[in-house]
Backbone bond lengths (Angstrom), bond angles and torsions (degrees), N, CA, C in turn:
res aa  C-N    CA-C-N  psi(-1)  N-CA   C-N-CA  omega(-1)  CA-C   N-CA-C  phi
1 X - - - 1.462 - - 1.521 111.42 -
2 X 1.112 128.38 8.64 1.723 137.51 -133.30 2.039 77.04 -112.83
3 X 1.579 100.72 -66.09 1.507 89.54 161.91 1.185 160.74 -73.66
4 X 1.431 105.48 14.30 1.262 121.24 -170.84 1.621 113.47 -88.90
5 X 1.523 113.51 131.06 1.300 112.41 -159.55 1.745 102.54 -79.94
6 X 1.182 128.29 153.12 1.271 111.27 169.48 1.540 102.37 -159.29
7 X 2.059 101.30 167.42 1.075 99.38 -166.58 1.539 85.78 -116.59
8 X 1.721 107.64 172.13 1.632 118.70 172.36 1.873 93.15 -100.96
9 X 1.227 118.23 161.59 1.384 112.12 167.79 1.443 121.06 -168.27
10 X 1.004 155.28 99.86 1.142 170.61 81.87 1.846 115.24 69.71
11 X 1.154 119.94 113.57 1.353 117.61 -146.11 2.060 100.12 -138.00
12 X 1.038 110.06 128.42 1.724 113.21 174.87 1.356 106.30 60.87
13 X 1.203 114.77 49.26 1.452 121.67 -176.69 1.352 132.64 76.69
14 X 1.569 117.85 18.74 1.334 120.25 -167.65 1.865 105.15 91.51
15 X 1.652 118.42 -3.51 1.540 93.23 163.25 1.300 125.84 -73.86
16 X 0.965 135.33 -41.85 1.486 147.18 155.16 1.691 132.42 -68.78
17 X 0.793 105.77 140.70 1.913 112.99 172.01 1.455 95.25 -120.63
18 X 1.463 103.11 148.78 1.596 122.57 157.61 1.631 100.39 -149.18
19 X 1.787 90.54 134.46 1.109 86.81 168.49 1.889 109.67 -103.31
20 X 1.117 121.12 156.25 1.426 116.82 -175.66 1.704 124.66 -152.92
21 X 1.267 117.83 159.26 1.929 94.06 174.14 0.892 121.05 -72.88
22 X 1.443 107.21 161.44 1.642 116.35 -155.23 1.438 100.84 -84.74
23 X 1.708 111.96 -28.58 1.566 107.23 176.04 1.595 102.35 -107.14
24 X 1.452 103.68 -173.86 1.828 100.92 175.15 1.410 110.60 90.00
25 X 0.881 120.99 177.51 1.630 116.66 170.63 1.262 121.95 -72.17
26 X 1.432 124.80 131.81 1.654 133.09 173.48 1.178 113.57 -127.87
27 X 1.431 103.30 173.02 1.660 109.06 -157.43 1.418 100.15 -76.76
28 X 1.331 128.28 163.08 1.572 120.64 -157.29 1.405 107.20 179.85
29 X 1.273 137.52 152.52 1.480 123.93 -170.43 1.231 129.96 -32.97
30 X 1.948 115.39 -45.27 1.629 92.12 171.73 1.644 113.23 -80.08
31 X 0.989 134.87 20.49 1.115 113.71 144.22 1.831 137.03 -82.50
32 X 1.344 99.91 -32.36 1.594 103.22 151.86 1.309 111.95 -52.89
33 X 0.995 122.96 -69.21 1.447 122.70 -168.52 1.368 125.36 -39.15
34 X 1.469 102.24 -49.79 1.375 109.60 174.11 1.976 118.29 -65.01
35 X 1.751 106.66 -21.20 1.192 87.31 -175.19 1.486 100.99 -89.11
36 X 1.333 135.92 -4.99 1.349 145.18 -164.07 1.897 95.08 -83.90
37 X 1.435 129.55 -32.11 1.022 118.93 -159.12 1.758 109.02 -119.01
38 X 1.586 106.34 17.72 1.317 121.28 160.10 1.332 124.27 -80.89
39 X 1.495 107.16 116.87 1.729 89.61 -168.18 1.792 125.07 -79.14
40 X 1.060 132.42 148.26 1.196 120.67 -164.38 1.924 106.70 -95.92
41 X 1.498 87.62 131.83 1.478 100.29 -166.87 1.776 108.12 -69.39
42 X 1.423 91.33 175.10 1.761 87.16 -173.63 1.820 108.95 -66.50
43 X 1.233 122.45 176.30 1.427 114.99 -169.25 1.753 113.54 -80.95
44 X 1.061 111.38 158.34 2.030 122.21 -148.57 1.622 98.98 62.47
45 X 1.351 132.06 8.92 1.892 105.23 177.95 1.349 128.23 -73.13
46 X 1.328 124.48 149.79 1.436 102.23 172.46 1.393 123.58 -98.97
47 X 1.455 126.08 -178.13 1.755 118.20 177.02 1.711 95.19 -166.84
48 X 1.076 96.83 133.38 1.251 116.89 -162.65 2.137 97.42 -118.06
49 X 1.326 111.24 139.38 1.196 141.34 175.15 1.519 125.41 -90.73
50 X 1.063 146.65 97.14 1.149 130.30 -163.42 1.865 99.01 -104.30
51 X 1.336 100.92 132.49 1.560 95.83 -176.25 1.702 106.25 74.62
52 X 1.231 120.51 61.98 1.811 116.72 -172.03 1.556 106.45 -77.90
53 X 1.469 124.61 -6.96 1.620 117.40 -156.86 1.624 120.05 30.84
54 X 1.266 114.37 -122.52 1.515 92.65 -175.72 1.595 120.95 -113.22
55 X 1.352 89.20 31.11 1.755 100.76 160.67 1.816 107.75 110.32
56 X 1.210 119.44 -6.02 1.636 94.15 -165.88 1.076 110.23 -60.49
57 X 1.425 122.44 -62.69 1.423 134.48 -164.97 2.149 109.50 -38.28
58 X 1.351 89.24 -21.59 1.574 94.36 -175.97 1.664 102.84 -91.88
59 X 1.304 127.32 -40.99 1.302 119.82 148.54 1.308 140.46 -26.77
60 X 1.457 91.47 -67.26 1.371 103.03 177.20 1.680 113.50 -65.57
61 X 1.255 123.70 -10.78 1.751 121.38 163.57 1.464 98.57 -77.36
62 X 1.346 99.69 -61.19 1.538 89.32 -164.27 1.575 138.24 -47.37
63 X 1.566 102.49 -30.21 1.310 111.59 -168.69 1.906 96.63 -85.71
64 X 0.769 118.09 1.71 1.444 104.50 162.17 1.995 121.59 -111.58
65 X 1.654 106.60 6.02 1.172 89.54 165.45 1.526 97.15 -145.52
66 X 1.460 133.45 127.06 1.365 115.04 -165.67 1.480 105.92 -96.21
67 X 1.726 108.51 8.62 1.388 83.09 168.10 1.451 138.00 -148.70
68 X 1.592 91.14 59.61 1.380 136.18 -169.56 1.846 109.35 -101.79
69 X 1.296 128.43 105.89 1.218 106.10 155.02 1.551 147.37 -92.72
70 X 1.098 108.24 170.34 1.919 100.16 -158.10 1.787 86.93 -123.87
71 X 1.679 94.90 158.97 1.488 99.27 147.09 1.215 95.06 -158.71
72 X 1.623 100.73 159.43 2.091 100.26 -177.58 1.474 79.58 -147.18
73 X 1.323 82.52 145.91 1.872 124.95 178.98 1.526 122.73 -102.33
74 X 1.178 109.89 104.63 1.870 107.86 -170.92 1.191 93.10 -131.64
75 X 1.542 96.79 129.53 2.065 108.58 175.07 1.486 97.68 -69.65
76 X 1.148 128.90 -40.41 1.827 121.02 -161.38 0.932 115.73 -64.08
77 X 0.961 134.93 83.84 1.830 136.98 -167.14 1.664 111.40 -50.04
78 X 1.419 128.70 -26.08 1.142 111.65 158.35 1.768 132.58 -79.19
79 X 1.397 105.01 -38.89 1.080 105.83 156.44 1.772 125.89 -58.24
80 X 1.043 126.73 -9.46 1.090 131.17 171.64 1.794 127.08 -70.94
81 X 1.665 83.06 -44.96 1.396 106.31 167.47 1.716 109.46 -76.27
82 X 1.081 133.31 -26.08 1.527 121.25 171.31 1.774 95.39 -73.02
83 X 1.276 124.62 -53.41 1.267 101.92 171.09 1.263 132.31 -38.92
84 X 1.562 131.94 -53.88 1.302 146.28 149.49 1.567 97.98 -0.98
85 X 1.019 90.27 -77.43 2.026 112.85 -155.99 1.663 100.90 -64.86
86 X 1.542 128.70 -44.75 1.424 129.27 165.70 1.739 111.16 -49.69
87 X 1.179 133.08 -51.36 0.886 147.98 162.53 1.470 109.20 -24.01
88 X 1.646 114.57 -83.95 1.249 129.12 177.69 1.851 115.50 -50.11
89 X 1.537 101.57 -46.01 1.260 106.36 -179.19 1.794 115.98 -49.57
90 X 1.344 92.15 -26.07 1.529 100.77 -170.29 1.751 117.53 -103.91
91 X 1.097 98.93 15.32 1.933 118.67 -155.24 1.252 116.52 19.88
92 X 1.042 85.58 73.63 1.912 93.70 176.56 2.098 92.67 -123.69
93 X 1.103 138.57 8.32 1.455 118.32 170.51 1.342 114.66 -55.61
94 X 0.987 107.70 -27.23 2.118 96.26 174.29 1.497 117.34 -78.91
95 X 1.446 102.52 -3.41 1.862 104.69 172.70 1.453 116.71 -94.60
96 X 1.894 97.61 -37.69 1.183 93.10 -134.74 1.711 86.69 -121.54
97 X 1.436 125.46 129.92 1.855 120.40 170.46 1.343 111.16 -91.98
98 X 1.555 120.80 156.25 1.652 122.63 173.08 1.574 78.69 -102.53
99 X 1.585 117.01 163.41 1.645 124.46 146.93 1.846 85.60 -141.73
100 X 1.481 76.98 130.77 1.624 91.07 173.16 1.820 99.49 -88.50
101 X 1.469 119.30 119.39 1.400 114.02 173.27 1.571 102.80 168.31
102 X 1.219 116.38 171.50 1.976 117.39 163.63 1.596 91.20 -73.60
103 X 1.198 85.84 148.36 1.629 126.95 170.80 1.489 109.08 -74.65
104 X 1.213 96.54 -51.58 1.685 105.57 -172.66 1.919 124.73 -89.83
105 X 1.784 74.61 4.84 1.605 86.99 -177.52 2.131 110.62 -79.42
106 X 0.942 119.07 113.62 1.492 144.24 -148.09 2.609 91.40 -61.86
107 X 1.483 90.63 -31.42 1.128 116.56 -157.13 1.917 87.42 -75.88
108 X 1.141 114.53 -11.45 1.790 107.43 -147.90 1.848 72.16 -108.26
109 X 1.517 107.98 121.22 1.690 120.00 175.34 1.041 110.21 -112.48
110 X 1.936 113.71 72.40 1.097 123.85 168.28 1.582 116.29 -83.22
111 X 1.264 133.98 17.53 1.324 141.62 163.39 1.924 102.78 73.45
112 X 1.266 105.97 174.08 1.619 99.48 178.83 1.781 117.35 -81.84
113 X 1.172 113.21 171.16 1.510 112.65 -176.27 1.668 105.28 -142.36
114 X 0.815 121.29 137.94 1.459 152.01 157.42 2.056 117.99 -36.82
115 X 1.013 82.16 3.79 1.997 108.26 -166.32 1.276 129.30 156.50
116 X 1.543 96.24 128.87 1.982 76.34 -168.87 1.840 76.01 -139.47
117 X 1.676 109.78 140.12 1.083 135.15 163.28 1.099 118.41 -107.39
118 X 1.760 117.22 151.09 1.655 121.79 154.96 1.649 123.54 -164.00
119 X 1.010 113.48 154.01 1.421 104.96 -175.35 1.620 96.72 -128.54
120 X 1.254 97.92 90.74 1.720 103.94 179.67 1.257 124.84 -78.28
121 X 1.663 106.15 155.95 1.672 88.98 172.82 1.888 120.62 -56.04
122 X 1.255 80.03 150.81 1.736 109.54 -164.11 2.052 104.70 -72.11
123 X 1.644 111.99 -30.61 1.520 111.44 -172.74 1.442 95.76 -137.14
124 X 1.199 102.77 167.03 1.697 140.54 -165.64 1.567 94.97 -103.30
125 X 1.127 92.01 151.19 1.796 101.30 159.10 0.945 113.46 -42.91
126 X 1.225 149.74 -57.57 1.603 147.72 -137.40 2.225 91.53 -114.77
127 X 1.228 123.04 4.68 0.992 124.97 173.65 1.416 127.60 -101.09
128 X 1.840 126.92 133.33 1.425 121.85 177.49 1.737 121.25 72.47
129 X 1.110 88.97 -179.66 1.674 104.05 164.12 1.795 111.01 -55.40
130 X 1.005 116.32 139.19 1.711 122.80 138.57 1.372 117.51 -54.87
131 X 1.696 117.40 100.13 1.350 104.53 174.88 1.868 116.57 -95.98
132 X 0.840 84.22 157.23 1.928 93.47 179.32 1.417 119.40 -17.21
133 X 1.146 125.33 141.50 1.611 120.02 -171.19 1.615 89.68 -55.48
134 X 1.348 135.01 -39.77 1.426 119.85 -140.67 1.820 84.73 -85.02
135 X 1.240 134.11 -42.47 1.232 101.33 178.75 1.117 119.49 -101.76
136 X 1.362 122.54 49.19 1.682 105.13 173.47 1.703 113.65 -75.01
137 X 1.240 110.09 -64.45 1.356 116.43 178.41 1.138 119.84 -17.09
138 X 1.276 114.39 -28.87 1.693 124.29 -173.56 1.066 102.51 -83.93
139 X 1.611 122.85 -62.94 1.541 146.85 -157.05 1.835 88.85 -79.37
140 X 1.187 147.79 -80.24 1.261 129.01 -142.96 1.724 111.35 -120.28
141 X 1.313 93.86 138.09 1.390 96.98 -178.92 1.804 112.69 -121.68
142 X 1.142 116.10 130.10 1.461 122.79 155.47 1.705 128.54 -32.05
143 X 1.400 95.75 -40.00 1.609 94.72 -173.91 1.351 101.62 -101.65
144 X 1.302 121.22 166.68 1.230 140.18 -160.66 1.506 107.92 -90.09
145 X 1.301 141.34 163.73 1.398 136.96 170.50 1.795 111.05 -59.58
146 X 0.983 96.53 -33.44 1.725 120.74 -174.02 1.642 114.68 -44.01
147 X 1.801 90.85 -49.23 1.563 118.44 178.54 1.407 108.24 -73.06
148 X 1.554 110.96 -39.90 1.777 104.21 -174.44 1.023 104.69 -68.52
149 X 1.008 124.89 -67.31 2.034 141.44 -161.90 1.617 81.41 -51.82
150 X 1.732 142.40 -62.16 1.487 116.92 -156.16 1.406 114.89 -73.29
151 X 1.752 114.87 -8.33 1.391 106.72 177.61 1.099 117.89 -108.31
152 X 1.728 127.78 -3.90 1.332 115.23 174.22 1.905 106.38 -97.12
153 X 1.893 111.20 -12.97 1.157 96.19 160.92 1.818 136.42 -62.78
154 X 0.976 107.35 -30.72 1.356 142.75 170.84 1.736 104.04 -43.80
155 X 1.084 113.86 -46.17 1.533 127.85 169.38 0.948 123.37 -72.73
156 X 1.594 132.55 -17.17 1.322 143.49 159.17 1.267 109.10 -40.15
157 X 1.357 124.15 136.26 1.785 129.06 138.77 2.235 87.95 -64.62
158 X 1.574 77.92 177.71 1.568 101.60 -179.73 1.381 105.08 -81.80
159 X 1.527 134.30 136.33 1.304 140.45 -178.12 1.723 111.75 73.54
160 X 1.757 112.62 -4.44 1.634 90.43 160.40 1.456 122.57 -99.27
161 X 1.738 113.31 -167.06 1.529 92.81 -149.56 1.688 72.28 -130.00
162 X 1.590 85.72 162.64 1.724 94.23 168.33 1.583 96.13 -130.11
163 X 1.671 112.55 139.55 1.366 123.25 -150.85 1.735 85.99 -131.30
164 X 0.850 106.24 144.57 1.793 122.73 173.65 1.602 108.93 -168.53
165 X 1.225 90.68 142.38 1.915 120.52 178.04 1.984 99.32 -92.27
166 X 0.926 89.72 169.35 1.865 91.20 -165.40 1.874 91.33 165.28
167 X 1.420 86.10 154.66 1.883 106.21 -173.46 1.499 95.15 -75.19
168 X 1.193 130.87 149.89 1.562 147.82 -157.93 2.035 97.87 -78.47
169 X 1.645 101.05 -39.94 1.417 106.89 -174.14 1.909 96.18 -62.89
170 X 1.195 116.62 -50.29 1.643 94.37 -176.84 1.670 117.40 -79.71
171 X 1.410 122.90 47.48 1.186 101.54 170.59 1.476 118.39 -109.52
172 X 1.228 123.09 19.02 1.735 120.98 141.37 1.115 113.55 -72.07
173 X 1.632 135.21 -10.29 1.345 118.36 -158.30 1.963 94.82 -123.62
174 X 1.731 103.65 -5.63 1.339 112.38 158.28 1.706 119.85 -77.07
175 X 1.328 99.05 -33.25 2.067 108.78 -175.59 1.074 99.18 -67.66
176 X 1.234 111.57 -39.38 1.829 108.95 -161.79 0.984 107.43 -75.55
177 X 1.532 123.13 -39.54 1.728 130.49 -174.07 1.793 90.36 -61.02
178 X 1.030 132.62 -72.41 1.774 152.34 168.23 1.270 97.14 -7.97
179 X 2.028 121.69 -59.08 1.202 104.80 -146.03 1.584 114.75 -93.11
180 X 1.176 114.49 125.54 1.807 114.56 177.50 1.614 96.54 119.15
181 X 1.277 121.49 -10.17 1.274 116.64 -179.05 1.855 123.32 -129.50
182 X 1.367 92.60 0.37 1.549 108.30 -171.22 1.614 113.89 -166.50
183 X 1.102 131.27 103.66 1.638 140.07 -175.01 1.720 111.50 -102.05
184 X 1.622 105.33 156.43 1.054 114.19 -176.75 1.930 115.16 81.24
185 X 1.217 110.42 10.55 1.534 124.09 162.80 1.463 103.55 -26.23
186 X 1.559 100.10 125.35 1.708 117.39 167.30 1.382 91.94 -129.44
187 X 1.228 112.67 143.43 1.435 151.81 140.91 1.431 136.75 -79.26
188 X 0.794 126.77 91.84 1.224 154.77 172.31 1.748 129.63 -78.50
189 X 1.729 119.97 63.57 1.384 124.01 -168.33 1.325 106.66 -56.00
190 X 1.494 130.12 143.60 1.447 116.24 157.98 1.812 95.61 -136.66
191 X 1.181 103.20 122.68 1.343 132.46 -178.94 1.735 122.09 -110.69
192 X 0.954 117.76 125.17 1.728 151.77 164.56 1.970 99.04 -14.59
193 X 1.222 95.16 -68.93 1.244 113.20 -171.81 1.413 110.69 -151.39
194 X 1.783 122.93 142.35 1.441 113.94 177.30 1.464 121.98 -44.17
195 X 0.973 110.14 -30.84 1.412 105.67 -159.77 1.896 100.55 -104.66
196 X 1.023 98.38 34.07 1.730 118.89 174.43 1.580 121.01 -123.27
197 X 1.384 106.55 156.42 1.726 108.03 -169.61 1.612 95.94 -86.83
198 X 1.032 113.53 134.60 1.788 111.71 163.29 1.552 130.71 -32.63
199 X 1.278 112.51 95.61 2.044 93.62 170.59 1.384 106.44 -92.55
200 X 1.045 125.52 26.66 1.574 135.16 -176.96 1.918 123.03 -140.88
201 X 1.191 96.40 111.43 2.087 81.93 167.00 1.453 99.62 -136.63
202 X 1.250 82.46 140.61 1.749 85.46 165.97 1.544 105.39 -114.44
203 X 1.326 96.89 158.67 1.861 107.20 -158.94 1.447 102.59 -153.11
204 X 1.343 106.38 137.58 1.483 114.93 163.94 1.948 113.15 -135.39
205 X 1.106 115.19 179.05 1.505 127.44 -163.60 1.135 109.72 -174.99
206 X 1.472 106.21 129.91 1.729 106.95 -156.77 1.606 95.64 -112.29
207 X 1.451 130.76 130.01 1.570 148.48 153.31 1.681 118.05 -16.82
208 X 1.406 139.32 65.98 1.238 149.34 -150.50 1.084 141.66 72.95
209 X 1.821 103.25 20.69 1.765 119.33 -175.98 1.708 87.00 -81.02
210 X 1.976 100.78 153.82 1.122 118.94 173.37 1.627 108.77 -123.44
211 X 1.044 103.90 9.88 1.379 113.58 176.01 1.799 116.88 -62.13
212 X 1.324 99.81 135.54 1.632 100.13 176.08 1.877 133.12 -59.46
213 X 1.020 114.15 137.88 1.250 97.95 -155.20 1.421 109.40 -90.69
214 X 1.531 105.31 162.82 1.868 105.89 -152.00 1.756 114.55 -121.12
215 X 1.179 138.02 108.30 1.311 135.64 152.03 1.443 132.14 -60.99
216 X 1.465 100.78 99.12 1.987 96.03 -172.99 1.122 128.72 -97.14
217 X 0.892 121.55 168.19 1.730 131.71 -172.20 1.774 108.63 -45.27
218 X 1.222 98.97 -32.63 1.877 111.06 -167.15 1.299 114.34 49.29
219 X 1.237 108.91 -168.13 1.699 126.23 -160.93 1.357 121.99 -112.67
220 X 0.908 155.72 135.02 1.325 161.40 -151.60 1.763 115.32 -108.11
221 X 1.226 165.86 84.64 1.225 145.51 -155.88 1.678 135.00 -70.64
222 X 1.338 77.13 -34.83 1.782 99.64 -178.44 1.608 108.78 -130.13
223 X 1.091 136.59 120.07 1.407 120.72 152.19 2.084 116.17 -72.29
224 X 1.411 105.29 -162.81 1.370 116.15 170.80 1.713 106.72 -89.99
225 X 0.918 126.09 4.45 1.439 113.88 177.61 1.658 125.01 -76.21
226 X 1.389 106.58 -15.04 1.094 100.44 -177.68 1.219 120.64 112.67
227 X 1.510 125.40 -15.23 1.460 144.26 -165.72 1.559 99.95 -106.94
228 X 1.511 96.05 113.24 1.509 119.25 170.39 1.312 107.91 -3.77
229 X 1.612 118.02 -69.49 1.532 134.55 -174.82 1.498 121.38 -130.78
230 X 1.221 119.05 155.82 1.644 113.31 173.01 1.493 116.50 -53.63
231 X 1.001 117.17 -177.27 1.820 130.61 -169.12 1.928 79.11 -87.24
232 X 1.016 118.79 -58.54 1.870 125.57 -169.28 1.672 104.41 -45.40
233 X 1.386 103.38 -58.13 1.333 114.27 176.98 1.278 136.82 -49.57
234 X 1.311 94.95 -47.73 1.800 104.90 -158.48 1.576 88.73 -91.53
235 X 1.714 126.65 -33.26 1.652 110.65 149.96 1.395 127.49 -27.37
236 X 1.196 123.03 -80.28 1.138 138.84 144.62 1.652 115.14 6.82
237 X 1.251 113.41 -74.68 1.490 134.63 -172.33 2.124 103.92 -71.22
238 X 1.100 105.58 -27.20 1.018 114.46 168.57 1.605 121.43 -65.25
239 X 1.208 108.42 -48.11 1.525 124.49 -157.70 1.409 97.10 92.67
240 X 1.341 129.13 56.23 1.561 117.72 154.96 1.417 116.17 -101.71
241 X 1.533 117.13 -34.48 1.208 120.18 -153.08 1.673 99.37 -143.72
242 X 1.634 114.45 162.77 1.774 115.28 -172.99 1.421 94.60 -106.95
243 X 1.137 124.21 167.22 1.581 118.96 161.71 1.770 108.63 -71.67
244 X 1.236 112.61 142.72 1.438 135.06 -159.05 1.635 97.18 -85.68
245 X 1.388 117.33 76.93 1.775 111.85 -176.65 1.696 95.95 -63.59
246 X 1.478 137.08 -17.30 1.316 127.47 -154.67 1.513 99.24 -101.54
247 X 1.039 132.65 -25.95 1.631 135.66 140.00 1.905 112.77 4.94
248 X 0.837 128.46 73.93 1.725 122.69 155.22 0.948 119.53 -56.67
């Protein structure tokens, strides 16, 4: 890790720092997004991260409720340790735990949680481009969606939800993982521009909800004006505002 180039960077308006590598995967809108549209459990709850990289998304929960605890799970043992150090950098170790290990590994007795998030890799072995050794870990996974969704539901208490971001093309192969193991499915489109098809949804499914399941309006990223991001968004990206699950 001694050579690894990295940058410091400034996150929700300057509340947060992460430091992270400069190449490989970095934290980047769906990772805001996803921590903006995690709901925050009642106070002492826990919520667990599967796949944390080097911690924002766990930041960015924490610093809006102080009295919520988190833990996130990253197999990359170095990246784990930059999480470590983001963590501390930001004094959040009394909120927030690293466990260096799989998430989905059945063997890891991290007890149940109150919310469990993740933004998994997006392709399969046999899927896309070959991306760069430095981001594969992120980008491709061995196990199937089938396997994530049955082991991070499994971690649920009864009535919490597990929320994940994912490319818009796998979300038949997200419902199906959902259905028989998680009720009350929301959908959540997030699209480029209005007048664009979604390459983004974010979705959650709550642990014995019977509630009917919901298609929402979603979020837009950019309008035509010219402005980096929407007025919704760049809130959002700030730490002003959560994503709106009550949105039709």
């Amino acid at each position: 890790m001694a050579d690894l180039e990295m940058t410091e960077d400034a996150l929700l308006d300057g509340r947060i720092r992460v430091r992270q590598p400069a190449r490989g995967y970095r934290v980047n809108v769906d990772t805001l997004l996803l921590a903006a549209a995690v709901e925050t459990p009642r106070d002492g709850g826990r919520l667990l991260e599967a796949g944390c990289g080097v911690g924002a998304a766990l930041l960015a929960i924490a610093i809006r409720n102080e009295n919520v605890k988190l833990v996130g799970v990253e197999r990359d043992q170095n990246i784990a340790s930059i999480s470590r150090e983001n963590v501390a950098a930001n004094a959040m170790m009394h909120r927030i735990e690293i466990v260096t290990g799989d998430a989905l590994d059945r063997a890891l007795h991290l007890g149940v949680f109150d919310g469990v998030f993740a933004n998994p890799p997006f392709d399969s072995e046999t899927e896309g481009r070959a991306p760069a050794e430095s981001r594969r870990y992120a980008h491709v996974s061995n196990v199937p969606l089938d396997a994530w969704v049955a082991s991070l539901a499994d971690r649920l208490t009864g009535g919490a939800a597990l929320t994940m971001i994912h490319r818009a093309a796998k979300l038949p192969d997200l419902l199906s993982a959902f259905d028989g193991r998680l009720g009350g499915v929301e959908v959540l489109p997030v699209r480029t521009y209005a007048d664009m098809e979604a390459k983004r949804v974010l979705l959650r499914g709550r642990k014995g909800s019977r509630a009917p399941f919901k298609l929402l309006k979603g979020i837009d990223l950019h309008d035509r004006s010219g402005s980096k991001h929407t007025a919704e968004v760049e809130a959002i990206l700030r730490g002003e505002r959560l994503i709106n699950w009550g949105a039709g």
